[in-house]
C-alpha positions in Angstrom: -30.8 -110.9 -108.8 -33.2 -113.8 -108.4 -34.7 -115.8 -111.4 -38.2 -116.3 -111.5 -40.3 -119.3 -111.6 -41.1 -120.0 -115.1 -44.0 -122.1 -114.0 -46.6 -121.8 -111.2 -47.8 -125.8 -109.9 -51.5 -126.0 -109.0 -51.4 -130.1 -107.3 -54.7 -131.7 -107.4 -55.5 -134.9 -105.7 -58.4 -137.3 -105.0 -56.5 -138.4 -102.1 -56.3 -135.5 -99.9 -54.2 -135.6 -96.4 -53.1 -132.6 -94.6 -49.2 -134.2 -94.9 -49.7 -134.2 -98.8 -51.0 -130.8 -98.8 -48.1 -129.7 -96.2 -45.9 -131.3 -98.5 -47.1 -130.2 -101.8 -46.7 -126.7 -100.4 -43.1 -127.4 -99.5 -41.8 -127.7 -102.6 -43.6 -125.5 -104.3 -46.6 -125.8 -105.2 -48.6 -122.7 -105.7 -51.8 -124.3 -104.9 -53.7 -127.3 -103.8 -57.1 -128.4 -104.7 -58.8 -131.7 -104.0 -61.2 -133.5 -105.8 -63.9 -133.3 -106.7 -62.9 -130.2 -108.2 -65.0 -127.1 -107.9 -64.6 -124.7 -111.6 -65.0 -121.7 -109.7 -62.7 -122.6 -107.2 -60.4 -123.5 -110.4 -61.0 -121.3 -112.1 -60.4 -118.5 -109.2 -56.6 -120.3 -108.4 -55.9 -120.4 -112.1 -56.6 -116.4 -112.2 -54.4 -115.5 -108.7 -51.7 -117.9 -110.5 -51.7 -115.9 -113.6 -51.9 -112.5 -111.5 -48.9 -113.5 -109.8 -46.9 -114.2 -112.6 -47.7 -111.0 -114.3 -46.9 -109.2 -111.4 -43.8 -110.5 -111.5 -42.7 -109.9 -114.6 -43.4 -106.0 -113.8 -41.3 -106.4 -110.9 -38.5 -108.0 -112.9 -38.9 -105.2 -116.0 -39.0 -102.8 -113.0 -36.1 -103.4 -111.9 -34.0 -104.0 -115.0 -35.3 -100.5 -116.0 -33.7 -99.3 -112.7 -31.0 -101.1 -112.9 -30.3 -99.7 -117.0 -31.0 -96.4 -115.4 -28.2 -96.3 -112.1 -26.0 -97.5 -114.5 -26.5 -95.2 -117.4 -25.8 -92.0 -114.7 
């Protein structure tokens, strides 16, 4: 079973290139924003980041409760 992410990375950067972006994305990064920042735009990513991360701790109790029930039969 794979571990989650414990952390989601939003980069931000005043110095915005497409390779940084590319890179950013690369290694993780759930999101990147440039400056100046926009606080709907933030706020927005900051919201989809947290979604995500809920949904997968549902996914991950889902499957432990599957997992507890197959084995339990």
């Amino acid at each position: 079973m794979a571990i989650a992410r414990k952390q989601l990375v939003i980069a931000i950067t005043g110095y915005v290139s497409t390779e940084s972006a590319i890179q950013a994305l690369r290694k993780g990064a759930y999101d990147y924003l440039a400056k100046p920042l926009d606080v709907d735009l933030v706020y927005s990513v900051v919201a989809r980041a947290l979604e995500k991360v809920r949904l997968q701790k549902d996914l991950q109790r889902s499957l432990e409760k599957s997992k507890r029930a197959r084995n339990s039969s």
